[in-house]
N, C-alpha and C positions, 0 to 999 in steps of 0.2 A: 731765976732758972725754972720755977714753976711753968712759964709758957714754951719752956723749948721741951717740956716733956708732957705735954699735952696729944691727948691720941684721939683724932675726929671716932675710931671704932668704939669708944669706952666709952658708956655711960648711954648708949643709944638704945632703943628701945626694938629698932625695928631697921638695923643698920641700910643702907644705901652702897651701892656699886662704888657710888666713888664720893670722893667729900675731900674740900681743898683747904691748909689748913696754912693761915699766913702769921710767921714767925719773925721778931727783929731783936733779935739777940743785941747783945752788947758789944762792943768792937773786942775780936778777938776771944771770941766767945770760943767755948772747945763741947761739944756732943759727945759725952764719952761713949765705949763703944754699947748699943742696944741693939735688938731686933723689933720690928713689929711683924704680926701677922698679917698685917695687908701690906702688895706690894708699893713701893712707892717710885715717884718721881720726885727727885732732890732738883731744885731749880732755884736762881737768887734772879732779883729781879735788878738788881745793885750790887755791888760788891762781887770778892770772890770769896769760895771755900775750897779746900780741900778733903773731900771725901772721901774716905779709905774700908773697902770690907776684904774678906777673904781673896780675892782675883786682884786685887789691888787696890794703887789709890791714884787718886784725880783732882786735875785744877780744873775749877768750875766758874767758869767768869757767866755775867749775862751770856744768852743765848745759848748757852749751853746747860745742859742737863746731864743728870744719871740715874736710870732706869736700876732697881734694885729689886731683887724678886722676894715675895713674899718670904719673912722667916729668916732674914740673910742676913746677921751679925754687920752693924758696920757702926762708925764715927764718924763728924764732922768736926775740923778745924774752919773758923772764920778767919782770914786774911783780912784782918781789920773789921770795917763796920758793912756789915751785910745787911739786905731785907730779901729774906729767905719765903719761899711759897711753895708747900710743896704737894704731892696730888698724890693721896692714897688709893687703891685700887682693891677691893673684893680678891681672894684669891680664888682662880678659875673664870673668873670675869671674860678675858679677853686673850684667848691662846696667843696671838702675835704678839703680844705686850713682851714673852719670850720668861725664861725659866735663869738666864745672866744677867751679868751687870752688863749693861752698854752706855755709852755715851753718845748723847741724839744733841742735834740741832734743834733748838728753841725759837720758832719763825716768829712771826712778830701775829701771827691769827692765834698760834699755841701760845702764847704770853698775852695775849688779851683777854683769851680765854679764861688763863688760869688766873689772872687779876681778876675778873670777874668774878668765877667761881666762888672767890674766896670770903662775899659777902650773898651766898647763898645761904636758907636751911640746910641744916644735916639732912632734915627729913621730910626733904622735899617732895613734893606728889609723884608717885607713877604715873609717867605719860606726860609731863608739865613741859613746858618750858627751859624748868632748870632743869628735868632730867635729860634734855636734849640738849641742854649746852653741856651737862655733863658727858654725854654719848660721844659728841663732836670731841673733846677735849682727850678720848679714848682713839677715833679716830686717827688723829694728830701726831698722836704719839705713836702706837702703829704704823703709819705710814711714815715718820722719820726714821733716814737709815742711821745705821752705827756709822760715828765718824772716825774719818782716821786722824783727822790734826785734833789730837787730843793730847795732855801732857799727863802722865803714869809719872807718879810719886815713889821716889824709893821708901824702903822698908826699913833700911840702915837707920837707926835715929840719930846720928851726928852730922848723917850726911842731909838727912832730909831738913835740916834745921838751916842747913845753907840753903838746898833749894826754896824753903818757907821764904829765905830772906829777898831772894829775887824776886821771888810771887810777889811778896808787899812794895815793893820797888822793882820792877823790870832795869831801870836805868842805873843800878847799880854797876859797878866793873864785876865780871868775872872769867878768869885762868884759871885752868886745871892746873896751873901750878899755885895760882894764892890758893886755892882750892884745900889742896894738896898737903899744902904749907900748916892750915889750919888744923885740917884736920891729923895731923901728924904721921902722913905716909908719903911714901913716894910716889911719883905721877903716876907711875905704871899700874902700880898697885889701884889707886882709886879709879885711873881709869876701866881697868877689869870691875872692880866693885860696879863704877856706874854700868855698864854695861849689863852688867849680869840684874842690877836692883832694878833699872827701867826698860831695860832692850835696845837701849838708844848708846848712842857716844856722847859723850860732854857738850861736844862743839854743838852737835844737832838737837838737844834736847834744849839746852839755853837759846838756842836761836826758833823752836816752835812756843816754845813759853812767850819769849817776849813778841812772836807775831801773833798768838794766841790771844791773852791779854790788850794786844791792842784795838783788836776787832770793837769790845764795846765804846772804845773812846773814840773812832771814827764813825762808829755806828750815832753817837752823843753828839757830832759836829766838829770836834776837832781839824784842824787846820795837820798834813801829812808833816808838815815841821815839828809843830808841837807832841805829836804823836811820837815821831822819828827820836825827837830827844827825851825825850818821858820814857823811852823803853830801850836807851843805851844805843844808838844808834848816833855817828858824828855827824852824818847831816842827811837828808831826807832824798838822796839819789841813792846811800848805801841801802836805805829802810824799802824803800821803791824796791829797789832790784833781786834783796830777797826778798820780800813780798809777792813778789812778781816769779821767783825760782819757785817758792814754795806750794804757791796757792795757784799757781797759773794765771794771774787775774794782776792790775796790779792793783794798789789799795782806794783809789780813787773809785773803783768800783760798790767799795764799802760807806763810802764817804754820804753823810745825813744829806739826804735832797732836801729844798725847801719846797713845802708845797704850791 
């Protein structure tokens, strides 16, 4: 656990704007809840997490990121085995970096970036090189906007232990009535609960989780079959067609080119 509490600001002599600090916890690893004083970008380069501060919480597959402002109480649950990377920031560095949590798009320049980054000096030269790869990677982030297909974590802890379970398994079965069952209340009831804990309805929150979640395994190569049944879908025209409701796009669009 000593390296998941490791802070690129401490121990630095003559701090730097930004410093990228690469984490691989153990499967199911849990961040209990800190703050640091520099802001961060929470990113996995593998795996997913679950991040949660005061405005809420989030599933966090590849490509996706969450912007956390300086000073901001929060936690990480790992969804199994992660390789976590994440990018500190100076506070007051970069006003659009913004003062909320948001949830950005991690393009494939912003992920090579920060893979990069991540075998620079702390205290690297003004004016170098790396501090222009560090500038660009401020950039990046900046100019990604806040997304809306993102999945918000309820706060309830019985319920959120079911959600946890589809996050590790998209292809899981799930009814707001086994749901329901489990949890020992009537449909209506949990329905209002989810409603009120994520913003969302049942049906529509398990169906952007599991299109959510699948982006990095068609982004990997995956075949839209294998994807289709790996994330609870009975065959790969049902996957298609929300795919294609949700995202506008259909998933073939996602799917690994070869070069």
């Amino acid at each position: 656990m000593d390296k998941l509490n490791l802070r690129p600001e401490e121990g630095e002599s003559t701090p730097r704007a930004v410093a990228v600090l690469a984490t691989d916890p153990d499967g199911d690893a849990f961040i209990p809840p800190h703050a640091h004083r520099r802001g961060q970008l929470i990113h996995a380069i593998s795996g997913v997490m679950i991040v949660s501060a005061a405005p809420g919480s989030w599933v966090v597959p590849p490509g996706r990121g969450v912007w956390v402002p300086p000073g901001m109480a929060h936690q990480i649950r790992m969804a199994g085995t992660v390789k976590m990377r994440t990018v500190f920031v100076e506070p007051g560095t970069r006003a659009g970096l913004g003062s909320e949590c948001r949830v950005i798009h991690v393009g494939a320049l912003l992920r090579q970036l920060i893979v990069a980054a991540v075998s620079l000096p702390l205290d690297y030269a003004p004016g170098s090189r790396d501090e222009r790869v560090m500038e660009l990677i401020l950039d990046e982030i900046e100019a990604a906007p806040a997304l809306s297909l993102h999945v918000p974590m309820p706060r309830h802890a019985r319920l959120s232990v079911l959600c946890e379970e589809l996050v590790r398994d998209p292809s899981l079965p799930a009814t707001l009535d086994d749901w329901a069952l489990r949890l020992h209340m009537n449909t209506r009831t949990l329905a209002r609960l989810f409603q009120r804990e994520t913003g969302m309805n049942f049906g529509a929150w398990c169906r952007q989780a599991r299109l959510l979640l699948s982006l990095p395994q068609l982004a990997a190569g995956a075949s839209i079959l294998e994807v289709a049944l790996a994330h609870g879908y009975e065959s790969p025209s049902a996957f298609t067609a929300m795919f294609r409701r949700t995202l506008g796009v259909p998933p073939s669009l996602y799917l690994k080119r070869e070069a």
